[in-house]
CHARMM-style PDB file with segment names, atoms N, HN, CA, C and O in Angstrom:
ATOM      1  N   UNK     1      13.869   1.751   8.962  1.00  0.00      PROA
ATOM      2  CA  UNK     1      13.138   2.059  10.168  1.00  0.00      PROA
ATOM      3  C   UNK     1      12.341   0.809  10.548  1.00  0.00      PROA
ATOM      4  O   UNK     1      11.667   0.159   9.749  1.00  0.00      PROA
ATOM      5  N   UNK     2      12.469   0.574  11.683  1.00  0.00      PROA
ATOM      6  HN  UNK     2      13.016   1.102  12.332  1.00  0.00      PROA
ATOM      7  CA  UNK     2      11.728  -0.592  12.403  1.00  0.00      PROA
ATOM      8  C   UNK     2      10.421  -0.367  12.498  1.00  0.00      PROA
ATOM      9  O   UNK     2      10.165   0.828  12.346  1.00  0.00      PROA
ATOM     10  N   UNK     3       9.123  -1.304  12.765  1.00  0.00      PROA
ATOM     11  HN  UNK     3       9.330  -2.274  12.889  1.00  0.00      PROA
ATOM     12  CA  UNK     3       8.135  -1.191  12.565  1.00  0.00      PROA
ATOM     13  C   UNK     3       7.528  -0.235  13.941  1.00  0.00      PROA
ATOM     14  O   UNK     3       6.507   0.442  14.055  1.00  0.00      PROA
ATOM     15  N   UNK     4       8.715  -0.542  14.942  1.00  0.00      PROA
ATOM     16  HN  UNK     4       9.545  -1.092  14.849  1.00  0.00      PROA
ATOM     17  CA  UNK     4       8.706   0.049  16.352  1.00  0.00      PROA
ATOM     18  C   UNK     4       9.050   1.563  15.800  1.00  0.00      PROA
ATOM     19  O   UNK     4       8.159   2.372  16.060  1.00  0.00      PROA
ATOM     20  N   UNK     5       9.614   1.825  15.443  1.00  0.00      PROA
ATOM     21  HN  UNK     5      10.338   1.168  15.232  1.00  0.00      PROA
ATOM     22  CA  UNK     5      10.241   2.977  15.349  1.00  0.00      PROA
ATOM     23  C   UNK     5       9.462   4.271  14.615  1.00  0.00      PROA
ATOM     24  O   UNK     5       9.405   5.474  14.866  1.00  0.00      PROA
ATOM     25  N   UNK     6       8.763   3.205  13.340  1.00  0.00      PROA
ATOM     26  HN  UNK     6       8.810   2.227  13.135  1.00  0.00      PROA
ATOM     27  CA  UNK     6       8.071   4.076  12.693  1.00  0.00      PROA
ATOM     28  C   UNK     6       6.866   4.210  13.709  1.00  0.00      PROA
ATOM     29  O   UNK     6       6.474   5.376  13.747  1.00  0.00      PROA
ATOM     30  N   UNK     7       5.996   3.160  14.739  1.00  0.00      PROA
ATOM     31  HN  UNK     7       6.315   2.212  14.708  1.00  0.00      PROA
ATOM     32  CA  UNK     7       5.026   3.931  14.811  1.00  0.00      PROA
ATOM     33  C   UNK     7       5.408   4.936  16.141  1.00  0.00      PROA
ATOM     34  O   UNK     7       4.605   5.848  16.337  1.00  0.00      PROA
ATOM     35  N   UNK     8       6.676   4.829  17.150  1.00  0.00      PROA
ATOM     36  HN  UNK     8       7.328   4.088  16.991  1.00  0.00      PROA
ATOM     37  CA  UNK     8       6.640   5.871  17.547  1.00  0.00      PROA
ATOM     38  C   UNK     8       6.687   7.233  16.821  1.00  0.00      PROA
ATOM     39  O   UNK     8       5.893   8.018  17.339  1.00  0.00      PROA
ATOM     40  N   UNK     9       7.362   7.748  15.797  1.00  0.00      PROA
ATOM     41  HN  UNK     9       8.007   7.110  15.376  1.00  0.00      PROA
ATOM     42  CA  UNK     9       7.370   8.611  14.848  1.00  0.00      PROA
ATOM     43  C   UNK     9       6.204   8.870  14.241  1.00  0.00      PROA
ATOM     44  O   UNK     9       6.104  10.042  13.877  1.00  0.00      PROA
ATOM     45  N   UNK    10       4.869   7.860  13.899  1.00  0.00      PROA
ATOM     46  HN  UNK    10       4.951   6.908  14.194  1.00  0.00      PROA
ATOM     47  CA  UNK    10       3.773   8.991  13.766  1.00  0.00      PROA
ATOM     48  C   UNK    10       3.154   9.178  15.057  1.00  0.00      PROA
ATOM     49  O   UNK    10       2.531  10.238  15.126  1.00  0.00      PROA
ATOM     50  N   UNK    11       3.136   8.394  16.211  1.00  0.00      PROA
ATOM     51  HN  UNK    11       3.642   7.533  16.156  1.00  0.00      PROA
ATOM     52  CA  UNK    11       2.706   8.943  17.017  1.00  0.00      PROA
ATOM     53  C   UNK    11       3.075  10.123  17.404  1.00  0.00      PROA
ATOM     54  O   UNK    11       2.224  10.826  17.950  1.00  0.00      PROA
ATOM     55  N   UNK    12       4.235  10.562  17.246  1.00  0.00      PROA
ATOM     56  HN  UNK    12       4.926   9.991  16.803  1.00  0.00      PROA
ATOM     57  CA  UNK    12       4.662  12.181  17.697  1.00  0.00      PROA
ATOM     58  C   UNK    12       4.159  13.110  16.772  1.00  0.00      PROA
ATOM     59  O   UNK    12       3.704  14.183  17.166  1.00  0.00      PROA
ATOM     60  N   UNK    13       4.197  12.778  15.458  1.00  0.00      PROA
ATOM     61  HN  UNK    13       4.567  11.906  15.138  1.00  0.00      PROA
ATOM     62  CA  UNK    13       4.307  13.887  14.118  1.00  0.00      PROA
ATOM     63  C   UNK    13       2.555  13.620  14.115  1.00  0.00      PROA
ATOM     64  O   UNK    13       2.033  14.695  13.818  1.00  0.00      PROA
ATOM     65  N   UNK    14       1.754  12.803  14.291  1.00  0.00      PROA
ATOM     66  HN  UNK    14       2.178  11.931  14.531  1.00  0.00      PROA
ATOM     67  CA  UNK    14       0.345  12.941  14.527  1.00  0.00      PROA
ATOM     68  C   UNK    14      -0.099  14.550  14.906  1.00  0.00      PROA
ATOM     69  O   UNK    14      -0.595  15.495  14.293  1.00  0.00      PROA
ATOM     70  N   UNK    15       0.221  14.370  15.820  1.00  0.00      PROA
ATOM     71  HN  UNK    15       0.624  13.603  16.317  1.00  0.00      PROA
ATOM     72  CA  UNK    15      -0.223  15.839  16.478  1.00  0.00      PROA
ATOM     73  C   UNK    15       0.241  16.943  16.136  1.00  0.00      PROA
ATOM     74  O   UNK    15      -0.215  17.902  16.759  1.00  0.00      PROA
ATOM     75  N   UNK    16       1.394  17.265  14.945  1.00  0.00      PROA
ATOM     76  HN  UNK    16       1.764  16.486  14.439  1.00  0.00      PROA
ATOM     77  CA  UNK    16       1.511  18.131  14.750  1.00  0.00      PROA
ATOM     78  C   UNK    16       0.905  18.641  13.600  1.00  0.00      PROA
ATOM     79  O   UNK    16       0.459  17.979  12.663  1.00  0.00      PROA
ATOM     80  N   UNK    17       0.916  20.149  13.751  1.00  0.00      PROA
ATOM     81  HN  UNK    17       1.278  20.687  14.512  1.00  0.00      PROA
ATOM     82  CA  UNK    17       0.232  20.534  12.511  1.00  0.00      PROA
ATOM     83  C   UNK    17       0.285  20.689  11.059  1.00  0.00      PROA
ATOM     84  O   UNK    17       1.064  21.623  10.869  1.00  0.00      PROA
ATOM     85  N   UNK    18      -0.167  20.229   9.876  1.00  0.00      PROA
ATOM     86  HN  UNK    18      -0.799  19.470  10.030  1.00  0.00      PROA
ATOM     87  CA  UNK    18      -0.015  19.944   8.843  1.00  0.00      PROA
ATOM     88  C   UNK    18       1.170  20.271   8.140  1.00  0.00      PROA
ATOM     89  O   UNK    18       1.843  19.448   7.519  1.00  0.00      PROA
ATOM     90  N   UNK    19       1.406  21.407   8.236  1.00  0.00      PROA
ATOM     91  HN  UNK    19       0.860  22.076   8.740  1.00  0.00      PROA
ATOM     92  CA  UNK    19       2.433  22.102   7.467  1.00  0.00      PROA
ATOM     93  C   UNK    19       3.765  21.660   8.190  1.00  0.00      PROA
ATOM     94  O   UNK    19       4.739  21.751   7.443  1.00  0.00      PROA
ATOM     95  N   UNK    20       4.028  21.233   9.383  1.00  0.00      PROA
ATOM     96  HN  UNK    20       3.236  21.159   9.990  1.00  0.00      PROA
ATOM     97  CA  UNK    20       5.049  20.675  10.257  1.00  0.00      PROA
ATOM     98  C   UNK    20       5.669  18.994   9.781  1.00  0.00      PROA
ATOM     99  O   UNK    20       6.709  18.386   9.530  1.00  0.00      PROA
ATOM    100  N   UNK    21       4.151  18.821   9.883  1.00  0.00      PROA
ATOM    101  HN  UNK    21       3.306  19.315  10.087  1.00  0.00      PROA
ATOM    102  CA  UNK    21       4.395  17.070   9.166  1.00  0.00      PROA
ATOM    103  C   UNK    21       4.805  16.991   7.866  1.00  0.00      PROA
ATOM    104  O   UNK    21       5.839  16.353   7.666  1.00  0.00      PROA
ATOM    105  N   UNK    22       4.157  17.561   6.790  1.00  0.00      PROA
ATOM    106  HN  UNK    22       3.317  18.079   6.953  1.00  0.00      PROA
ATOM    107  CA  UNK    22       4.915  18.419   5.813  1.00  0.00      PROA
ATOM    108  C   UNK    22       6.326  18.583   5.618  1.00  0.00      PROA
ATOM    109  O   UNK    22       7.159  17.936   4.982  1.00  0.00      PROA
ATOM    110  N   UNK    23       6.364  19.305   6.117  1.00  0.00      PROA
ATOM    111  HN  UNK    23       5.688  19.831   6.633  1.00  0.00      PROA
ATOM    112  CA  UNK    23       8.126  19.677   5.835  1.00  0.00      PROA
ATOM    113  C   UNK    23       8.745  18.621   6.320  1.00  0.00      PROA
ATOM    114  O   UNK    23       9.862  18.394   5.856  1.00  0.00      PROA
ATOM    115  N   UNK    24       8.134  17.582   7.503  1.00  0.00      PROA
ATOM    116  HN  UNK    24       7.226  17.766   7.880  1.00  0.00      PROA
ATOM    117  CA  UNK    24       9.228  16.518   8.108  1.00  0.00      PROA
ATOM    118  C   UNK    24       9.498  15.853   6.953  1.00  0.00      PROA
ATOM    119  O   UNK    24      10.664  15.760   6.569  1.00  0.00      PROA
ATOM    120  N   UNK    25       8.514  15.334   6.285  1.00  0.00      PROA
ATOM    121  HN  UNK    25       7.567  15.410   6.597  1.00  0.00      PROA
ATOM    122  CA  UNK    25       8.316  14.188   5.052  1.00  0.00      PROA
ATOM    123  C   UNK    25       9.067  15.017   4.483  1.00  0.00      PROA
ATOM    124  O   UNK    25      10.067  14.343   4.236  1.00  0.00      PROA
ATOM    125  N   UNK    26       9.301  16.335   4.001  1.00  0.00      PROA
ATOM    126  HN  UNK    26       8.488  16.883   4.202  1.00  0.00      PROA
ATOM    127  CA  UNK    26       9.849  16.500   2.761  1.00  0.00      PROA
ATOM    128  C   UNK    26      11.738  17.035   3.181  1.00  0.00      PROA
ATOM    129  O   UNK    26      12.585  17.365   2.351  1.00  0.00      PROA
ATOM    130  N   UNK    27      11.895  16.962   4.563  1.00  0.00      PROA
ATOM    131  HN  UNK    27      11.207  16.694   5.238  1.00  0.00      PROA
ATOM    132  CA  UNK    27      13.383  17.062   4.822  1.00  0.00      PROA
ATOM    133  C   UNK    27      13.160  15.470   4.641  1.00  0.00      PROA
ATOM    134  O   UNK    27      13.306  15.007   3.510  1.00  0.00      PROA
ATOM    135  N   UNK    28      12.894  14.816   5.460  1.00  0.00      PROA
ATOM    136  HN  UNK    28      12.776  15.193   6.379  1.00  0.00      PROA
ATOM    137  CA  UNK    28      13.337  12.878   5.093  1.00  0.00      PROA
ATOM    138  C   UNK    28      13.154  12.486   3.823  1.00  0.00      PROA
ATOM    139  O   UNK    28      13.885  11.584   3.414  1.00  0.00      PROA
ATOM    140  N   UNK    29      12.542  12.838   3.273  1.00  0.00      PROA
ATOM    141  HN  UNK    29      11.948  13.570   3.605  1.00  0.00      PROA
ATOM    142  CA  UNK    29      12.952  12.429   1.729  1.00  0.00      PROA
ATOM    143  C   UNK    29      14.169  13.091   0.951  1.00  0.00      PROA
ATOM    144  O   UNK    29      14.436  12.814  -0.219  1.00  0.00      PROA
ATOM    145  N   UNK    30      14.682  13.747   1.516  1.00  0.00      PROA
ATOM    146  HN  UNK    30      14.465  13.972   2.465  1.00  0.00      PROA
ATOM    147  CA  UNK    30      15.750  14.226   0.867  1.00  0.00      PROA
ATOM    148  C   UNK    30      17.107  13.396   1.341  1.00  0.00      PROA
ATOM    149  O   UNK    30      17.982  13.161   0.508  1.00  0.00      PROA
ATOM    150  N   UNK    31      17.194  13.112   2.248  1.00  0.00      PROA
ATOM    151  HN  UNK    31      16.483  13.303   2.925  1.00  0.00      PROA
ATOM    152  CA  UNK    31      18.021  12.027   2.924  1.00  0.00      PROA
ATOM    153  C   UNK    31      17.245  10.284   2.895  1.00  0.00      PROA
ATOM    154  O   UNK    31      17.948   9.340   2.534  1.00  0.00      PROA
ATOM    155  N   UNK    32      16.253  10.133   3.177  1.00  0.00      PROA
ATOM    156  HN  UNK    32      15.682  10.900   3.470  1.00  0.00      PROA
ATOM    157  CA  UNK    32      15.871   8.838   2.983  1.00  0.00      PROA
ATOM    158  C   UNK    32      14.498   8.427   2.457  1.00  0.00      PROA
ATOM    159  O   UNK    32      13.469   8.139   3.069  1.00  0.00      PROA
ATOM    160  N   UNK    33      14.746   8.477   1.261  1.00  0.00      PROA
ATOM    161  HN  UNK    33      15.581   8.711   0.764  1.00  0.00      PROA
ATOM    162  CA  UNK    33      13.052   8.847   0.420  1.00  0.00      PROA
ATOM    163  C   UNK    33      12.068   7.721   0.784  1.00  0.00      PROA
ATOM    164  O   UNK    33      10.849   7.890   0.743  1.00  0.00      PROA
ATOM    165  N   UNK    34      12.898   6.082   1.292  1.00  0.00      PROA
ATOM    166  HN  UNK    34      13.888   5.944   1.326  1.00  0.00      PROA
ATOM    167  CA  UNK    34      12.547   5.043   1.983  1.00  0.00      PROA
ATOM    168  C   UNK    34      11.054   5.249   3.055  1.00  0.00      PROA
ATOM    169  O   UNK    34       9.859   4.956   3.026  1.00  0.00      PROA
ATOM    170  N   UNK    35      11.942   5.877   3.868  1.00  0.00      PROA
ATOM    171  HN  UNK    35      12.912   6.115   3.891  1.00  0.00      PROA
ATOM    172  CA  UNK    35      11.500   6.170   4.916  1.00  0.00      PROA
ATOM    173  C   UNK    35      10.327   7.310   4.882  1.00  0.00      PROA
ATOM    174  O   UNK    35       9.264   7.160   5.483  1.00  0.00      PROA
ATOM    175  N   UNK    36      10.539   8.072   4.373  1.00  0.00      PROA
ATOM    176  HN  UNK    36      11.403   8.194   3.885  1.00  0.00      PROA
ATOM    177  CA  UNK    36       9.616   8.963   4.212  1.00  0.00      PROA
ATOM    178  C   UNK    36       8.461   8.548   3.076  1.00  0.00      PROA
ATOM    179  O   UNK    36       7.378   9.068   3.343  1.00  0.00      PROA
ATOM    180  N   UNK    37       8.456   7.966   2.224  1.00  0.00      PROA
ATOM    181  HN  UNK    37       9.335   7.543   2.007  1.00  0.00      PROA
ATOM    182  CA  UNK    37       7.312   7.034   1.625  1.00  0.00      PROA
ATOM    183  C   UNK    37       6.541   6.242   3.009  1.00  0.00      PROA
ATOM    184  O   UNK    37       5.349   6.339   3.302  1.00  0.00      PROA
ATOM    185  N   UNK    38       7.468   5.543   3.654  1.00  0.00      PROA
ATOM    186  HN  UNK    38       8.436   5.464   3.415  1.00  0.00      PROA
ATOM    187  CA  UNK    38       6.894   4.769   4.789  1.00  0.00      PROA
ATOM    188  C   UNK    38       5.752   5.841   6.025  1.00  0.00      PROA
ATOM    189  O   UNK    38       4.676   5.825   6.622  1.00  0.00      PROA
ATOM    190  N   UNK    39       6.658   6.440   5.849  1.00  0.00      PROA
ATOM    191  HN  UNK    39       7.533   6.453   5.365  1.00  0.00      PROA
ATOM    192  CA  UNK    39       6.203   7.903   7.167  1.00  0.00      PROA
ATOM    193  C   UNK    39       4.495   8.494   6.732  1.00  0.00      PROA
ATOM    194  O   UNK    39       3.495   8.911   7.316  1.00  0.00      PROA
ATOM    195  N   UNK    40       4.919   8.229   5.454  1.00  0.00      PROA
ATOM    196  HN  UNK    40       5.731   7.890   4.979  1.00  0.00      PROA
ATOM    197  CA  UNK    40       3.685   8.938   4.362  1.00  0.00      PROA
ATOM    198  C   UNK    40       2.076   7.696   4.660  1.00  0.00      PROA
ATOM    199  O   UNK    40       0.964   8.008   5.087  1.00  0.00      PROA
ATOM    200  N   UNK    41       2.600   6.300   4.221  1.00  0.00      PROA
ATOM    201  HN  UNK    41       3.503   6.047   3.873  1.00  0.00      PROA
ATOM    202  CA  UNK    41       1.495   5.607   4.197  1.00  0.00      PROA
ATOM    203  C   UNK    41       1.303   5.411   5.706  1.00  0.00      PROA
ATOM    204  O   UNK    41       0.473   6.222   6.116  1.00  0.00      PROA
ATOM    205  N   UNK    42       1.880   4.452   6.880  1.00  0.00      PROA
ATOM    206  HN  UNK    42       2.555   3.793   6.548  1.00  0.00      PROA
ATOM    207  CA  UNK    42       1.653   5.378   7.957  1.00  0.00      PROA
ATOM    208  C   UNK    42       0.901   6.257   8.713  1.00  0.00      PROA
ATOM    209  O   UNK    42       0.320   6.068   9.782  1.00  0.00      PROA
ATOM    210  N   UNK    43       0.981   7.182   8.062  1.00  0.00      PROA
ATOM    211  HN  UNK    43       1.452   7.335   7.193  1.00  0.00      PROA
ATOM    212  CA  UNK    43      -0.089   8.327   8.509  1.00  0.00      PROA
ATOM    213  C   UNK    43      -1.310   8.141   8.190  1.00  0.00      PROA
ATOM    214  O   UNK    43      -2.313   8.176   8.903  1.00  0.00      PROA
ATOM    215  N   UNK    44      -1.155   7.871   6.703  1.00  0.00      PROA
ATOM    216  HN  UNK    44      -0.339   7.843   6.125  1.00  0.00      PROA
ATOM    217  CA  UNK    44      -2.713   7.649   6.005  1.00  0.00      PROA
ATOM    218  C   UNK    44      -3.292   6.567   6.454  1.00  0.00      PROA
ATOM    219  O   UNK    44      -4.516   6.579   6.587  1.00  0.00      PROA
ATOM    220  N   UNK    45      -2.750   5.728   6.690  1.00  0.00      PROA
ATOM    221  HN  UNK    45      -1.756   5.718   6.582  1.00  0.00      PROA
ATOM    222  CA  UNK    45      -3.631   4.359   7.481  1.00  0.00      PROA
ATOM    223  C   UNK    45      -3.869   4.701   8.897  1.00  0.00      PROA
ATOM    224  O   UNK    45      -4.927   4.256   9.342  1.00  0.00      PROA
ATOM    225  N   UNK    46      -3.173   5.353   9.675  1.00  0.00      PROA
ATOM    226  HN  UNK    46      -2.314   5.715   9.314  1.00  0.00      PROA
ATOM    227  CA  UNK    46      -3.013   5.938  10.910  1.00  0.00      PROA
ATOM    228  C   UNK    46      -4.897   6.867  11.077  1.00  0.00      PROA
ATOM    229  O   UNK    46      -5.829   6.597  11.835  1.00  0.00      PROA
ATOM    230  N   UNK    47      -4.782   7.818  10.134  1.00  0.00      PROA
ATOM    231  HN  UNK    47      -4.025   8.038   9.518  1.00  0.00      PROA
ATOM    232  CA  UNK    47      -6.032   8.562  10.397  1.00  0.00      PROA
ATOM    233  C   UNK    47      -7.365   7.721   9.463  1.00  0.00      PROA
ATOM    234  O   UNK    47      -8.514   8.156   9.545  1.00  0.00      PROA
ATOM    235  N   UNK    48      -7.102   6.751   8.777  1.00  0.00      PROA
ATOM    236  HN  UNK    48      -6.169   6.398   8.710  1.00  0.00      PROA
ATOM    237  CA  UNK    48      -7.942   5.904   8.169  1.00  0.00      PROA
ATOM    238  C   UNK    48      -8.442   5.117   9.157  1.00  0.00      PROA
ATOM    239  O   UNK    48      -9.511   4.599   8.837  1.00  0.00      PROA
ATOM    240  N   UNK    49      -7.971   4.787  10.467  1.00  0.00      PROA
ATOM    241  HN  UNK    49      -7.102   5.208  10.728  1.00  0.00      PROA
ATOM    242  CA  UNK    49      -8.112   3.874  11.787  1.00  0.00      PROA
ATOM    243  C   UNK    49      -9.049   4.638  12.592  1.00  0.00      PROA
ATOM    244  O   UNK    49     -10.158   4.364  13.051  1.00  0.00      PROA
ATOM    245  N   UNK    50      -8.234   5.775  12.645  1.00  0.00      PROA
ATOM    246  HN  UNK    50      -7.333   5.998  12.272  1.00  0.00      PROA
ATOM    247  CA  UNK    50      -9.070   6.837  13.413  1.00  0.00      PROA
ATOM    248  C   UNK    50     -10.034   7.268  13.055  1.00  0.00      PROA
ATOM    249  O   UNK    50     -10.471   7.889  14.024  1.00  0.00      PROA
ATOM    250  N   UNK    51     -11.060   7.409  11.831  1.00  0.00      PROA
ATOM    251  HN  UNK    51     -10.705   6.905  11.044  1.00  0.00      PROA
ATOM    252  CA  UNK    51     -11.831   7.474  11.340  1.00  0.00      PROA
ATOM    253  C   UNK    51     -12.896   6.835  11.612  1.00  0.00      PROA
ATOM    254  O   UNK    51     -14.008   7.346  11.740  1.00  0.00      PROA
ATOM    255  N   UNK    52     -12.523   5.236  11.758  1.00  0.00      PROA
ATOM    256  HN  UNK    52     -11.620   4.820  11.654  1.00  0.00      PROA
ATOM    257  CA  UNK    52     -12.729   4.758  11.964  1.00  0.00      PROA
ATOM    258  C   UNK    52     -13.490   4.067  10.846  1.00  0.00      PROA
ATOM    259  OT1 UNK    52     -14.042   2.986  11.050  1.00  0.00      PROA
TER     260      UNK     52
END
């Protein structure tokens, strides 16, 4: 996944609700555990920003 790519992808999965984002990470890790590690930190730096 491109660096483009991933952050459109948390920008969408941002807003959804926990248990949604959830299951995304845990269907993509079953097909690309890569990516879904990536999807994972991502997020956490994502709302670590927002936090500010």
């Amino acid at each position: 996944m491109t660096p483009d790519q991933l952050a459109e992808v948390l920008e969408e999965i941002a807003a959804w609700p926990l248990e949604e984002r959830r299951a995304y990470i845990a269907n993509l890790s079953m097909t690309n555990p890569e990516e879904a590690q990536q999807v994972k930190e991502g997020l956490t730096k994502l709302w670590a920003e927002r936090k500010g």
